[in-house]
C-alpha positions as CSV (number, residue, x, y, z in Angstrom):
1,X,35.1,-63.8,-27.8
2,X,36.1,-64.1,-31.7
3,X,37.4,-61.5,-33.4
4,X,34.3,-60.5,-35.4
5,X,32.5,-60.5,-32.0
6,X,34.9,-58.3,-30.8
7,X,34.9,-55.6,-33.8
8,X,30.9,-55.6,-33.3
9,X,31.2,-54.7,-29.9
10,X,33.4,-51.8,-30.3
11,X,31.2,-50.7,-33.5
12,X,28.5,-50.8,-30.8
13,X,30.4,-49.2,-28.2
14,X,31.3,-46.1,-30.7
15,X,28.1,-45.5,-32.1
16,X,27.3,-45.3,-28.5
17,X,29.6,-42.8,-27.6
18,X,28.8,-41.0,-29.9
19,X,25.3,-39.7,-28.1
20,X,27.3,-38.6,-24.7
21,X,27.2,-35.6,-23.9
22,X,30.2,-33.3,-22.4
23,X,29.5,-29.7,-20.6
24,X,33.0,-27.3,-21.6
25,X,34.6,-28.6,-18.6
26,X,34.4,-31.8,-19.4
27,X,35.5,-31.3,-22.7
28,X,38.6,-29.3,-21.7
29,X,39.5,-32.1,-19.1
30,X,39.8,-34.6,-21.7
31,X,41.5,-32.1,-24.5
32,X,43.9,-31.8,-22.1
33,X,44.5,-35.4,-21.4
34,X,44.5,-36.0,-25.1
35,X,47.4,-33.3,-25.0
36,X,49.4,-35.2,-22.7
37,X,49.7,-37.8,-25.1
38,X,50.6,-35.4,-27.5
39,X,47.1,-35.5,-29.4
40,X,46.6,-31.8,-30.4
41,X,44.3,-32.5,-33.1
42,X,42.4,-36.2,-32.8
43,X,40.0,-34.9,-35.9
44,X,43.5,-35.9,-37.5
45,X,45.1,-38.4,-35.9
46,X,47.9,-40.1,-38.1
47,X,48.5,-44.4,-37.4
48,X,51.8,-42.5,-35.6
49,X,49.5,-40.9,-33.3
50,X,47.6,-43.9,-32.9
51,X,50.2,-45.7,-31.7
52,X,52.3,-43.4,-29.7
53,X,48.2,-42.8,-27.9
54,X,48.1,-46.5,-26.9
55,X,51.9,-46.0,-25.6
56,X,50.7,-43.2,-23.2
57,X,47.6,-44.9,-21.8
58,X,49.8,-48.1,-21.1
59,X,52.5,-45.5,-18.9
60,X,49.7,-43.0,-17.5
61,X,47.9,-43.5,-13.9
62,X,44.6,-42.5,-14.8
63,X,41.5,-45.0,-13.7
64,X,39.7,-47.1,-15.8
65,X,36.5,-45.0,-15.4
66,X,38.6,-42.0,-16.8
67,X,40.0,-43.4,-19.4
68,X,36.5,-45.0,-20.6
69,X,35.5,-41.3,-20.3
70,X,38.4,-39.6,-22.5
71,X,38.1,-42.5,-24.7
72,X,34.1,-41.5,-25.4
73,X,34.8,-38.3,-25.9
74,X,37.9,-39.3,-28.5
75,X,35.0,-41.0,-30.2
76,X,33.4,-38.2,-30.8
77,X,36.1,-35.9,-32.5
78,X,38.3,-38.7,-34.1
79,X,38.1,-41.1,-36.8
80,X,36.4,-44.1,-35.9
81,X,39.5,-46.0,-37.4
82,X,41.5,-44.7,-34.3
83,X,39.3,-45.3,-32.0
84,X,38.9,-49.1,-33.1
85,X,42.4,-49.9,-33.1
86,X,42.6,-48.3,-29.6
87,X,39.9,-50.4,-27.8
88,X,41.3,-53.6,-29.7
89,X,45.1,-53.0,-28.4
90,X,46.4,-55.1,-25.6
91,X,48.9,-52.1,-23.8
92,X,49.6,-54.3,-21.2
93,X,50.3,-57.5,-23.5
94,X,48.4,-60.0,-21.2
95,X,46.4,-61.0,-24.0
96,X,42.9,-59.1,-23.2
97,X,42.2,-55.7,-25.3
98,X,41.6,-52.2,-24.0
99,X,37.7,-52.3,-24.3
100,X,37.7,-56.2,-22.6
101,X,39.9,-54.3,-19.7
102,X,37.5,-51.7,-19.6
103,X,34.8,-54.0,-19.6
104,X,36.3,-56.6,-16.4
105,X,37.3,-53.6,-14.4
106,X,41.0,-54.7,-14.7
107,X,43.7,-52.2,-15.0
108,X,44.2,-51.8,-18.5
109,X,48.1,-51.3,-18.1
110,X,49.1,-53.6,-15.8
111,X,49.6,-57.1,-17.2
112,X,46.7,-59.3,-15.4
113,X,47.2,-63.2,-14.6
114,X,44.9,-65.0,-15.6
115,X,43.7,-66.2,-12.4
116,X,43.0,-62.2,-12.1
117,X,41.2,-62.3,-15.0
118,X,39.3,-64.7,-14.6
119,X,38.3,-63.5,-10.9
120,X,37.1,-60.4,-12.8
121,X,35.1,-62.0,-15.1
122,X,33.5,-64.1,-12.5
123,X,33.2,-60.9,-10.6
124,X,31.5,-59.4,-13.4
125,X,29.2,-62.5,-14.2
126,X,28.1,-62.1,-10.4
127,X,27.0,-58.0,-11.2
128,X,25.6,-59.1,-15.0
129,X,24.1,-62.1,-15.1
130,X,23.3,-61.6,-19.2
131,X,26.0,-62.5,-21.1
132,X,24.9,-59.6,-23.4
133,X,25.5,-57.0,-20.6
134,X,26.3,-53.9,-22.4
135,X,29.5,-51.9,-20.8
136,X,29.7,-48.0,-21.3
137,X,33.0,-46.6,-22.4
């Protein structure tokens, strides 16, 4: 996927997020998680914040399916700047972003082979036969 394939799907993937909706627990679940990364305030989240946010999801044990749901909920109080450069890092440096690990069901911070990954994908071609199969954050 090129990199202006890429940016489209996360545009798509935050203007999605956007329309979940959260009960109070929810949202005090992932305030809290956002906490933990010291993220007090993600209405204002600095390039510093960013940063040291991509840094705690690469050391934290939290699923994918959890961090998919903190991240749509960050979508929805935070500048969609932030939220952008987050899906496109690569925490684990093995060369696939946070949204593609999200997407393959790979552990987003553990570095993946690429045998692994491309089991996954074939894994996930098997489940989604479209190559336009949508993914959820």
């Amino acid at each position: 996927m090129n990199s202006a394939e890429q940016k489209s799907q996360v545009e798509l993937l935050i203007e999605r997020a956007k329309e979940e909706k959260f009960n109070d627990n929810e949202i005090t679940v992932y305030d809290d998680f956002f906490a933990e990364g010291d993220i007090n305030n993600p209405a204002k989240m600095t390039e510093q914040d960013t940063i040291n946010f991509i840094k705690f999801l690469n050391r934290c044990d939290a699923s994918n399916e959890f961090v998919a749901s903190a991240l749509t909920r960050l979508t929805q109080v935070a500048p969609a700047s932030v939220v952008s450069q987050i899906l496109e890092s690569d925490v684990d440096g093995d060369g696939l972003t946070l949204a593609q690990e999200l997407k393959l069901g790979t552990k987003a911070n553990e570095y993946n082979t690429s045998a692994r990954i491309g089991a996954a994908r074939q894994q996930q071609y098997q489940a989604f036969p479209s190559k336009d199969s949508d993914f959820e954050l």
